[in-house]
C-alpha positions, 0 to 999 in steps of 0.5 A, a space after each residue: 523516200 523521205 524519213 520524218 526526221 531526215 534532217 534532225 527535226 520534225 515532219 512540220 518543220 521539214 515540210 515547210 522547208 519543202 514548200 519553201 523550196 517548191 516555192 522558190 523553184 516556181 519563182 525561178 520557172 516562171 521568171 525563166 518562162 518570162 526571159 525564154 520568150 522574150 529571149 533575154 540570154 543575159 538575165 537568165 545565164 547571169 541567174 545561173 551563174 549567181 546561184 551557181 556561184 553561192 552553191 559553190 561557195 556553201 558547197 567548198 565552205 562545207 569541205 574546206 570547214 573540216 580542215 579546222 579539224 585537223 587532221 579529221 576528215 569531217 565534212 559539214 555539209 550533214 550539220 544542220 544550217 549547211 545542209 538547207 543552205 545546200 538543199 535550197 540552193 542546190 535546187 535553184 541551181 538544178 532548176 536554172 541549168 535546164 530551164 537554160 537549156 531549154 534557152 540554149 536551143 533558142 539562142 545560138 550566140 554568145 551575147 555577152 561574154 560575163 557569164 562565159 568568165 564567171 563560169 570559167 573563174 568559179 570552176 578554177 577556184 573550186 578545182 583549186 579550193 577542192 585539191 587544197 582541202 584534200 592536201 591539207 587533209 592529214 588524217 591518212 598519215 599513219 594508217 599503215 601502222 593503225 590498220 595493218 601490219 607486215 608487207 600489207 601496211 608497206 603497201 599502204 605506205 608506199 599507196 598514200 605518199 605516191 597518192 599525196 605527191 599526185 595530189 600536190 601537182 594537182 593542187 600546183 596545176 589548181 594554181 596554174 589554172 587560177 593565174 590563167 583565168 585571172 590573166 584571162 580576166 585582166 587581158 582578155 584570152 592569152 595570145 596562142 603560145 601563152 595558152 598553149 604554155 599554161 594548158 600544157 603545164 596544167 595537162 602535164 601536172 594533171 597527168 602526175 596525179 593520175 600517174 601517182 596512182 600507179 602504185 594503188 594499181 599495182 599493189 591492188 592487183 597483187 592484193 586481187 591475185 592473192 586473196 581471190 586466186 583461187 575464186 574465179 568470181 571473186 578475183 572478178 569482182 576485185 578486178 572489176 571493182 579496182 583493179 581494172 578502173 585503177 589501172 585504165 586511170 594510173 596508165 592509160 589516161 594519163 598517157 593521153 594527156 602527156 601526149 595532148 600536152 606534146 602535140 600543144 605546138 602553136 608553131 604546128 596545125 592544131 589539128 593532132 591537138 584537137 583530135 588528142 583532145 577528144 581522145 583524152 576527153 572520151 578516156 576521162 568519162 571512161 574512167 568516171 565510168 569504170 571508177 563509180 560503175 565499180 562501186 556501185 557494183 561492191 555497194 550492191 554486192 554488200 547491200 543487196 538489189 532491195 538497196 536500189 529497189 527500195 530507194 528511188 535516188 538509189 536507182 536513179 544514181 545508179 542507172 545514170 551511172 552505169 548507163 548515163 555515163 556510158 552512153 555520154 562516152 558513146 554520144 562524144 565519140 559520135 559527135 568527135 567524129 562526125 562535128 569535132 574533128 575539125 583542123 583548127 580551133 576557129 572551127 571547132 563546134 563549141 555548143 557541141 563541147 558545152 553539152 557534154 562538159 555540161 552532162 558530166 557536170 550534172 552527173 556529179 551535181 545530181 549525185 551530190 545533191 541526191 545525199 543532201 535532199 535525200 541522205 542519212 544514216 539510214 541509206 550510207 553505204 559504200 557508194 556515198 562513202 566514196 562519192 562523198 569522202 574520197 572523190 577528188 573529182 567531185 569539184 566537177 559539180 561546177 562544170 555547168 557553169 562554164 559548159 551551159 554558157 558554151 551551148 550558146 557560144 557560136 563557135 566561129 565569132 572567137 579566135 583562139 589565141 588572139 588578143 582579146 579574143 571575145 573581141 566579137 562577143 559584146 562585152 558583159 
């Protein structure tokens, strides 16, 4: 699974941080065994959120480098001191999500509403610093004329300027997303129409983004019917590869989401609100779903079944992603229906809503990590290049910071929209 030299240096060397690695993570059980027992939720949330917060740090530091680059698309998280710092504390953070799992089904109140902000904060600032990185990487101006020529570089024109305005709203939305939580910070939780004004904005900008991305459905569909017209399989391959998943994420989704943003009314029940929202949430792990199912069926078609055969991370990232992500689609339909299709949100089942936010979390945080303990020249494939490089969403690895603390939030000790509204929740 490991080459000697997989990070540079020798087998000794490599070894050692290993053992260093293995140790730290024995340190981190046993102090979790110790809080579990003793139930002591705050020492342990707080933990999580702490080394959460550097892995973040290190993990956005590793991105936003490559901006001093300009306009390159290099990332450091492969040079050397960036690479441990990410493998040391990538597995602290792995280790104290499950071992404050195994807590969350001890404990079943939020007592103390810190951890709950730290979260909330980490994941608006890397949903802000992500997007930034991406806007203000320039390296895709000009493509069109370096790689092709004719009609084919107008379609990478017309695809990269549609794409880049898309990223320019999410990077305003990131804004948006930053000034709410710091209100959230400074006053408590906004009152309800305040919240509902700056969910909504940032629904309607998120909903550009994906919208920006008709156009690479369109001409990626047209590309598909005429270089693979004539090939049944291959006109297959393309749609499933990009062409179907492009379409469901450019239409589809983002429909969804202008319309949870219209039914965001504080003057009408909420319950056409919550039930959009289940629904733009089930369509948005659909679209992880179809996205990276996609590519992995082209990395497998290009490198052959021996790629996941013969490396386990391989198989792992591909069994979580063509089944993990299928059936977390499955489990949050079944629970919309049975816990979370409630008339207000005073009601709405919040542990419920951290498991799953904290699922998918876990499917961008493993997949990341599985290239910084495991990746190299030797196992780079279409799949890390796109997970790695050209994965918008990959900011989402931080999810679990704000979805573990809601597997302890008992859903009817806050109100949404009122002033203050952790005022039954003891302070941090």
């Amino acid at each position: 699974m490991w080459p000697s030299d997989i990070f540079s240096f020798s087998p000794s060397t490599f070894y050692t941080l290993i053992s260093i690695v293995a140790v730290l993570i024995a340190i981190l059980v046993t102090l979790s065994a110790i809080w579990i027992k003793q139930k002591k939720q705050k020492p342990l949330l707080l933990a999580l959120q702490i080394v959460g917060a550097l892995f973040t740090a290190i993990f956005l530091f590793a991105y936003i480098g490559g901006m001093f680059m300009t306009p390159s698309t290099t990332v450091l998280h492969s040079e050397l001191p960036v690479r441990i710092a990410l493998f040391v504390s990538g597995a602290a953070f792995l280790t104290l999500i499950l071992t404050n799992a195994i807590m969350a089904l001890r404990e079943k109140t939020l007592k103390s509403s810190l951890a709950l902000k730290i979260g909330l904060l980490v994941v608006a600032v890397a949903y802000f610093l992500f997007t930034l990185h991406a806007l203000f990487t320039l390296e895709w101006i000009g493509e069109w004329n370096r790689f092709a020529s004719g009609s084919i570089s107008t379609i990478i024109l017309v695809q990269d300027v549609s794409a880049f305005v898309g990223v320019i709203a999410r990077f305003i939305a990131g804004i948006i997303a930053i000034a709410g939580v710091g209100l959230y910070f400074r006053s408590g939780f906004p009152s309800t129409q305040r919240f509902y004004k700056i969910l909504r904005g940032i629904l309607v900008l998120e909903a550009s983004y994906w919208f920006a991305l008709i156009p690479t459905a369109v001409t990626l569909g047209y590309i598909a019917g005429v270089f693979y017209g004539s090939s049944t399989i291959g006109l297959l391959g393309a749609l499933a590869w990009t062409t179907i998943p492009l379409f469901v994420e450019s239409m589809v989704l983002p429909s969804a989401l202008i319309v949870l943003a219209k039914k965001l009314d504080y003057k009408k029940p909420a319950v056409d609100a919550i039930r959009w929202a289940w629904i733009s949430g089930v369509l948005l792990i659909v679209v992880f779903w179809l996205t990276n199912m996609g590519t992995w069926m082209l990395t497998v078609g290009t490198n052959g079944l021996s790629y996941l055969v013969a490396y386990p991370q391989n198989m792992f990232s591909f069994i979580i992603t063509v089944v993990g992500l299928i059936g977390l689609v499955l489990f949050t339909v079944y629970f919309a229906k049975k816990r979370g299709l409630t008339s207000s949100w005073q009601t709405l089942n919040l542990r419920g809503v951290g498991v799953i936010i904290t699922l998918l979390g876990l499917f961008f945080l493993w997949n990341y990590l599985g290239w910084i303990f495991f990746g190299g020249d030797y196992v780079w494939s279409n799949w890390y290049a796109w997970f790695l490089g050209h994965n918008l969403d990959l900011w989402m690895l931080t999810l679990p910071l704000f979805g573990v603390p809601l597997m302890f939030y008992c859903p009817n000790r806050d109100t949404v929209g009122s002033r203050g509204g952790a005022s039954a929740v003891k302070s941090g």
